[in-house]
C-alpha positions as a Python dict, from the first residue, in 0.01 Angstrom:
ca = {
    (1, 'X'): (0, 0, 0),
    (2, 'X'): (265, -209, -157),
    (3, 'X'): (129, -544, -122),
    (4, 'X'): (78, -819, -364),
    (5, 'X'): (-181, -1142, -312),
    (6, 'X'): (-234, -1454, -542),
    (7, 'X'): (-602, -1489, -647),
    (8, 'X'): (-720, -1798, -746),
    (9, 'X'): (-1056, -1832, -946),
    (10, 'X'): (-1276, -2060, -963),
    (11, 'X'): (-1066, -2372, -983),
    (12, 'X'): (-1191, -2551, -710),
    (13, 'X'): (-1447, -2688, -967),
    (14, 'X'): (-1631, -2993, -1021),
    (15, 'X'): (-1597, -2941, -1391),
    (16, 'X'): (-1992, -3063, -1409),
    (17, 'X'): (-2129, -2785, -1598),
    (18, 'X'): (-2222, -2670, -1963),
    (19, 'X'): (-1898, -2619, -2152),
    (20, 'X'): (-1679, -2814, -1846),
    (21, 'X'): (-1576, -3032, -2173),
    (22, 'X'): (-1415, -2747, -2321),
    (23, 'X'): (-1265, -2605, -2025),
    (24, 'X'): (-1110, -2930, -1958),
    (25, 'X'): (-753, -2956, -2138),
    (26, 'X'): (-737, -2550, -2057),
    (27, 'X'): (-746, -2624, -1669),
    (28, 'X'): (-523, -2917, -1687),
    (29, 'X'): (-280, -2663, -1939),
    (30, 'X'): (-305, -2400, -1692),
    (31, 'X'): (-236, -2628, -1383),
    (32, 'X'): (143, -2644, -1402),
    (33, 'X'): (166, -2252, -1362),
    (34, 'X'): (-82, -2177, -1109),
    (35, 'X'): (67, -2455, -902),
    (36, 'X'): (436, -2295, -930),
    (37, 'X'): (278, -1934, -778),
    (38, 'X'): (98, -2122, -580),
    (39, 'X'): (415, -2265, -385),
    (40, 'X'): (611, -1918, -468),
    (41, 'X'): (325, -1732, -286),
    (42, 'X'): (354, -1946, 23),
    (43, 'X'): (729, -1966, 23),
    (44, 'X'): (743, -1594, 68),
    (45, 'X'): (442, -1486, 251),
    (46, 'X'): (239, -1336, -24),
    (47, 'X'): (-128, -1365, 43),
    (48, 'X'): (-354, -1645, -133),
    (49, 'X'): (-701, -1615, -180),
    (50, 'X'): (-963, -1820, -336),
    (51, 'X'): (-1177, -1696, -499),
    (52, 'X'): (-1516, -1926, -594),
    (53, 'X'): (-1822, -2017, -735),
    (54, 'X'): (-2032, -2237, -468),
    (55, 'X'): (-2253, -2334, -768),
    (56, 'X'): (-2590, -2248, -599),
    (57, 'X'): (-2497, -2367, -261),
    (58, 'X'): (-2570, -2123, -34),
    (59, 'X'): (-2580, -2325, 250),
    (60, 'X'): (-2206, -2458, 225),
    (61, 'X'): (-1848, -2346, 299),
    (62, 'X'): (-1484, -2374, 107),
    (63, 'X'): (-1441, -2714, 312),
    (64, 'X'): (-1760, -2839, 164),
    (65, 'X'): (-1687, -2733, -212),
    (66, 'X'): (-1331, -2884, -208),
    (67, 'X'): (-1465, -3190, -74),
    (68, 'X'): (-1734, -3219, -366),
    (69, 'X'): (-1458, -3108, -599),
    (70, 'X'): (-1214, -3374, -489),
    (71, 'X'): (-1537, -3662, -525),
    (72, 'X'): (-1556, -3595, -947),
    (73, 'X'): (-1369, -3775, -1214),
    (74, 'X'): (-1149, -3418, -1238),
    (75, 'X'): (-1045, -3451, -903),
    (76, 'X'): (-660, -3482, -1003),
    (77, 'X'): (-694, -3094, -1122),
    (78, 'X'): (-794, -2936, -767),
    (79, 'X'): (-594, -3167, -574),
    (80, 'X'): (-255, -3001, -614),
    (81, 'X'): (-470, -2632, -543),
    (82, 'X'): (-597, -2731, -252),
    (83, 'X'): (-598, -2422, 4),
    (84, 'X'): (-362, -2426, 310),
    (85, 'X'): (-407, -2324, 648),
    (86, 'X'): (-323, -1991, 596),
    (87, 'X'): (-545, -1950, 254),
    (88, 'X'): (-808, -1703, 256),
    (89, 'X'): (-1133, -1775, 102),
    (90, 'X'): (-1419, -1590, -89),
    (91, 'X'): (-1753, -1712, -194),
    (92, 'X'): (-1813, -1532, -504),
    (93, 'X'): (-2178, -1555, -681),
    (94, 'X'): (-2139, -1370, -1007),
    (95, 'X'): (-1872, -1315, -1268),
    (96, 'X'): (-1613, -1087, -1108),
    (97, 'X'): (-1477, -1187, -749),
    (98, 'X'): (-1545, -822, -652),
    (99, 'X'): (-1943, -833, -703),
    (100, 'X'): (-2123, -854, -373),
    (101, 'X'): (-1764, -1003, -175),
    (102, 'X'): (-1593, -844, 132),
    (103, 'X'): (-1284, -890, -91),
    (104, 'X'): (-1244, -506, -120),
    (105, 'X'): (-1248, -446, 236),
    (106, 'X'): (-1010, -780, 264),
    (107, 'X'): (-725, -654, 28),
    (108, 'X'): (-763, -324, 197),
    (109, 'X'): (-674, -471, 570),
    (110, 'X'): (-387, -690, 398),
    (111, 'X'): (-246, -385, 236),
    (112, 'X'): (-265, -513, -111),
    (113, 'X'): (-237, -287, -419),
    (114, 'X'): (-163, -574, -706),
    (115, 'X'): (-339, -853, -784),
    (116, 'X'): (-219, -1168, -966),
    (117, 'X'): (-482, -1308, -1092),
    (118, 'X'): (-535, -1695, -1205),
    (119, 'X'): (-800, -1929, -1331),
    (120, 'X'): (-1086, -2023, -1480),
    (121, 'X'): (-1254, -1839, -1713),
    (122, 'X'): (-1019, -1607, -1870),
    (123, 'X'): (-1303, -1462, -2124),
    (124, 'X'): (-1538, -1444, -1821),
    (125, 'X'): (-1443, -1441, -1484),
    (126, 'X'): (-1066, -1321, -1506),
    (127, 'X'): (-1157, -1011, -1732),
    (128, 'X'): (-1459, -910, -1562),
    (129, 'X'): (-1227, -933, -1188),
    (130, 'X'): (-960, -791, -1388),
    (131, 'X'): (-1200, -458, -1504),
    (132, 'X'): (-1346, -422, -1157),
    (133, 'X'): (-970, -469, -997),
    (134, 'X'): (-860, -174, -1213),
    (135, 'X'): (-1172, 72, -1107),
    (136, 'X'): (-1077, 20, -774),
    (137, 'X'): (-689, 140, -885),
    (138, 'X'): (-531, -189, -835),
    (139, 'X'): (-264, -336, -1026),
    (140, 'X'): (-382, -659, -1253),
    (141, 'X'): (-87, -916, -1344),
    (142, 'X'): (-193, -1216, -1545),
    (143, 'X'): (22, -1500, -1603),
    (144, 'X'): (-117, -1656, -1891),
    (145, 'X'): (-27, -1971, -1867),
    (146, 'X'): (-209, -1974, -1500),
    (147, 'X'): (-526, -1915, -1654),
    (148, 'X'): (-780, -2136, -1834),
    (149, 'X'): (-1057, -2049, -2154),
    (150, 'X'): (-1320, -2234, -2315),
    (151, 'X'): (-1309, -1972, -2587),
    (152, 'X'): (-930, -1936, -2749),
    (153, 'X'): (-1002, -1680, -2933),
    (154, 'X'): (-1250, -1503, -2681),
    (155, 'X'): (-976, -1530, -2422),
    (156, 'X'): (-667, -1355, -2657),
    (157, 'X'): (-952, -1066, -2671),
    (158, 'X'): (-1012, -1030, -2340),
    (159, 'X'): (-614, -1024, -2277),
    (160, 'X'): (-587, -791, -2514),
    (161, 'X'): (-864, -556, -2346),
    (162, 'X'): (-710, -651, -2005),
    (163, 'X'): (-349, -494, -2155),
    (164, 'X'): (-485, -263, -2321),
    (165, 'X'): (-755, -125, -2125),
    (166, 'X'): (-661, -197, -1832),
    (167, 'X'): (-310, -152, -1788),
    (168, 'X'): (-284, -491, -1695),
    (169, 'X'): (89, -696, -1662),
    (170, 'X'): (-9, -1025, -1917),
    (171, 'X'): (303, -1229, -1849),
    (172, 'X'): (423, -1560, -1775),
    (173, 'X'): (352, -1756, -1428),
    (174, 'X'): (778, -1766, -1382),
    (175, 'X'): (830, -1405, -1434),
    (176, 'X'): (542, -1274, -1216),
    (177, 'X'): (726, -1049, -926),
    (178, 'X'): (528, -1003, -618),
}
């Protein structure tokens, strides 16, 4: 495998939750970039898959979430993400969009070995993707200005780790190569 795909985590987000004030000016800072490989991704065929909390809702699909997203005050930060025809989606319960997904079995049948990953939470959600993306021997790139914290200083830790431990590309969103 040689294949790249463009995760995007949990950004399709109603931003009505504890912290959502922090997390805020982070996901509008982090908008610009993930919008850019967004469009990149797309313009050159690269896989893009969402990857998303359905806060609880068992009962609903990715249509149904983006709607409710696009009905809050915040609705001007998931506009400009909003999936495509040809975006793949994953309900994801816990932390890490590995835990209890058919994403494994998904990057497998698209022949991806590298993930870029982007979003929301980079002290939660990105690292713990990030650690179970390198168990399974997968490459980690994270642009860091396509990702969003509530915790500054929590999330240079976890990038750290992510480098560190991980092996993991931390880069900018324009110099990400698929």
């Amino acid at each position: 495998m040689t294949g790249s795909a463009l995760i995007v985590i949990d950004m399709i987000n109603t931003y009505e939750h504890r912290d959502a004030e922090l997390l805020l000016p982070a996901a509008a800072a982090a908008l610009p970039g993930i919008v850019s490989l967004l469009s990149r991704a797309r313009a050159d065929g690269i896989p893009v898959i969402y990857a998303n909390d359905n806060w609880g809702q068992w009962r609903s699909h990715h249509g149904e979430l983006l709607d409710k997203a696009l009905e809050t005050p915040h609705a001007a930060l998931v506009e400009p993400l909003r999936p495509d025809a040809d975006s793949l989606f994953i309900v994801k319960a816990r932390h890490s969009i590995f835990y209890e997904t058919p994403l494994t079995y998904l990057l497998t049948e698209l022949g991806v070995d590298r993930l870029v990953l982007t979003g929301q939470v980079t002290e939660q959600c990105v690292l713990y993707s990030a650690l179970d993306a390198h168990i399974r021997r997968l490459s980690v790139i994270v642009p860091v200005d396509a990702v969003a914290a509530i915790q500054p200083d929590l999330a240079a830790a976890a990038l750290t780790m992510m480098r560190r431990n991980m092996d993991a590309d931390i880069t900018r969103a324009a110099e990400v190569v698929w």
